[in-house]
N, C-alpha and C positions, 0 to 999 in steps of 0.2 A: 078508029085509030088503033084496034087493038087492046087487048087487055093492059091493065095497069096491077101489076102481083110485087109483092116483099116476101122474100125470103132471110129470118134471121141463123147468119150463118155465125154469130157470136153477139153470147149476152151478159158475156161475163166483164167481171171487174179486171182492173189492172194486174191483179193476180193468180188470175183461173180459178176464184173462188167456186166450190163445186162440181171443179174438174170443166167447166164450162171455158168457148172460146171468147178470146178477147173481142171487141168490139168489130163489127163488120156487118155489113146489111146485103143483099143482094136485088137490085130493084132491075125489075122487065117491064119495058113499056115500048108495048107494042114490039117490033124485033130487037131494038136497043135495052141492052144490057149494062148498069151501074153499080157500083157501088159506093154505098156512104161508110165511110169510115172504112180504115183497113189495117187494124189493130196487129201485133207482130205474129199470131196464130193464122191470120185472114187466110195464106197459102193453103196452111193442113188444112184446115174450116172448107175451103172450095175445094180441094182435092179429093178430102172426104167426102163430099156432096158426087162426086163426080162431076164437074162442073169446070168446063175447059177455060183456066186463066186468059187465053188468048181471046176467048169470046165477051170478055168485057170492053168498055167502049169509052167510058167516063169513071173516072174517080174522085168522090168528091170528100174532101178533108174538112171536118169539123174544128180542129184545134190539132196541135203538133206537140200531143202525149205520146209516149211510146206507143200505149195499148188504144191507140186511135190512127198514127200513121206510119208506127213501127214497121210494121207488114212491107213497106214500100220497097225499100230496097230487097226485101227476096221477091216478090213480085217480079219485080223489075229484074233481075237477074235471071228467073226463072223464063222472063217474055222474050230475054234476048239466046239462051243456050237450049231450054230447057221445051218450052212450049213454042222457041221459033215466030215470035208474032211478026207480021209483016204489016199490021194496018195502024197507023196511028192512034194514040193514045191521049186522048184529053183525060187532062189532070188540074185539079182546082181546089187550093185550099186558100189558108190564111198568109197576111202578109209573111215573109221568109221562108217558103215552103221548099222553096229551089235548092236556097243556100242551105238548109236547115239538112234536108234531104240528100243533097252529096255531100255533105258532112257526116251524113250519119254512114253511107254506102263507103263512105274512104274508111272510115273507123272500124266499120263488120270486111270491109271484102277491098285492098289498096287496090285501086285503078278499077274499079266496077261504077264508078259513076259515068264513067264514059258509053254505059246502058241508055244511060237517056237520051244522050246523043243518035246512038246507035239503032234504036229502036224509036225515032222519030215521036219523043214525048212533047206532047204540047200543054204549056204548065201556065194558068192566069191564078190569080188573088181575087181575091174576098175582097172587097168594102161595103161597110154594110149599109145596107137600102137600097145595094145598084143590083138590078136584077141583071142576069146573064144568061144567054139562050145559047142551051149545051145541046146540039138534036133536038130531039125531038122536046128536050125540057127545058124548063124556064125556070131559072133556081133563081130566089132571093136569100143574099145571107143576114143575118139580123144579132147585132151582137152581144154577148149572153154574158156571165159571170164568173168565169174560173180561169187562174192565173195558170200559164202554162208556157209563157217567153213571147207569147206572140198574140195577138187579140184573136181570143176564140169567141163562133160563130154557133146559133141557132139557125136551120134552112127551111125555107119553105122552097118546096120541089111540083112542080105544076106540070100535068100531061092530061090537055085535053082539058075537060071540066073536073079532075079531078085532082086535090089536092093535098099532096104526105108532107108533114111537117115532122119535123127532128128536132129534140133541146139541144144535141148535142152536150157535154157534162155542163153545168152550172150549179151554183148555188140557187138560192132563190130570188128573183130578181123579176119588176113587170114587165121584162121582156119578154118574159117567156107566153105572158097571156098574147101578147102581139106576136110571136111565132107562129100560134097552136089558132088564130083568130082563123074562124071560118074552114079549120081542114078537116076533112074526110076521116083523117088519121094522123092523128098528134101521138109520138112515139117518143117519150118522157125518163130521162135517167129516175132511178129512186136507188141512189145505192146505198142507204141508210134506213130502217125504220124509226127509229126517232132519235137517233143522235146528231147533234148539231155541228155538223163536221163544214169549215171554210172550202168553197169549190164546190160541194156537192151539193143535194137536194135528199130530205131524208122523206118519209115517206108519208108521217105524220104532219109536217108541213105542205107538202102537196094533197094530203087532205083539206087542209083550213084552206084550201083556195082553189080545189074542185071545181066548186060553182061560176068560177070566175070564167073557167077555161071554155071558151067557146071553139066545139070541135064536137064530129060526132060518135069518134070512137077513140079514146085513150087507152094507148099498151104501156105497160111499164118496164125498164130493163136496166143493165149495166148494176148486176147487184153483187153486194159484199155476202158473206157468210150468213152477217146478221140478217138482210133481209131472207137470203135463202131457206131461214129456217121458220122464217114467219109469214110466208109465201100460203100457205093453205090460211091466212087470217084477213090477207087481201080481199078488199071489196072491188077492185078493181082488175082488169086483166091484166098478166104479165107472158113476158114474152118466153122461151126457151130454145134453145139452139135444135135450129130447124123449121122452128115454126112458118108457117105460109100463110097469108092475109093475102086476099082481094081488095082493094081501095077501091 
């Protein structure tokens, strides 16, 4: 079926703590090209890569925070003037993703939601536990902990026998072990070291529950200052913009 690769092309917090890019993943499997989450740097982030916008295929939205689906609308403006895309675009987030989304492109840029239109965007929802076969992948979304206007999702992403699971932000909640149950690669916000902040997951608490997580490789990402600076105390992997994982 081809390789199954992650490239993170943002691992940064909502406010580029680090100088780091906001949320954005780059997944290849096999010739299909996705991305998970497309935080509002996501553009610079694949431009800098070299990495031709028009060559993606799927976008799949975790929750509808700026620094998770911001990035949409220059994407999208970018697919219709900019990069010229001529091939369809599946797009797939949480309930309100449509409205949420030309509200946000009327707001940044008046009459640019007519991109969607124009550029033959195909937009479905989340409900969670109904799996959805995007190409070549089979995403389940599973729904997680953090208030954002709209019910945000945890995903499990399957290509082939092999399976990348995502918390997407949350707090800490048992969903998260039914996310990460059985994946190759469970990819885990920690944007706290031990402060107990509502919505998020700090790092010390995803310590005390390690052992729960059934998965065979755990990355950690989307971090604040404070973890940045306690990165070399980590037992655990963490991610950096750029990095490339094999699943």
């Amino acid at each position: 079926m081809g390789d199954f690769t992650l490239m993170f092309l943002g691992s940064g917090d909502a406010f580029g703590s680090g100088g780091r890019f906001q949320t954005c993943m780059l997944g290849i499997a096999g010739s299909t090209r996705f991305l998970i989450d497309c935080g509002t740097s996501a553009l610079i982030a694949l431009k800098a890569r070299k990495i031709d916008p028009a060559a993606i295929d799927i976008v799949l939205i975790t929750h509808l925070h700026g620094d998770h689906f911001g990035g949409l609308p220059f994407y999208l403006i970018d697919a219709r003037f900019i990069s010229k895309r001529t091939t369809p675009l599946m797009l797939v987030g949480p309930p309100g993703l449509e409205s949420r989304l030309r509200a946000a492109m009327e707001v940044f840029f008046p009459g640019s939601s007519a991109s969607l239109d124009a550029i033959a965007v195909q937009i479905s929802e989340w409900e969670s536990g109904c799996t959805q076969k995007l190409g070549p992948l089979t995403v389940t979304p599973r729904l997680v902990a953090h208030e954002s206007g709209a019910p945000p999702f945890g995903l499990r992403i399957e290509y082939g026998d092999k399976l990348l699971a995502y918390s997407g932000d949350s707090e800490w909640t048992p969903a998260l072990l039914d996310v990460a149950s059985g994946a190759d690669l469970f990819i885990c916000e920690s944007c706290f070291y031990d402060r107990k902040i509502k919505n998020h997951l700090d790092y010390q608490t995803l310590l005390v529950h390690r052992d729960e997580f059934d998965c065979k490789r755990l990355i950690l990402t989307h971090f604040s200052d404070e973890m940045l600076d306690r990165l070399p105390e980590l037992e655990n992997e963490y991610a950096e913009d750029g990095l490339h994982v094999t699943i």
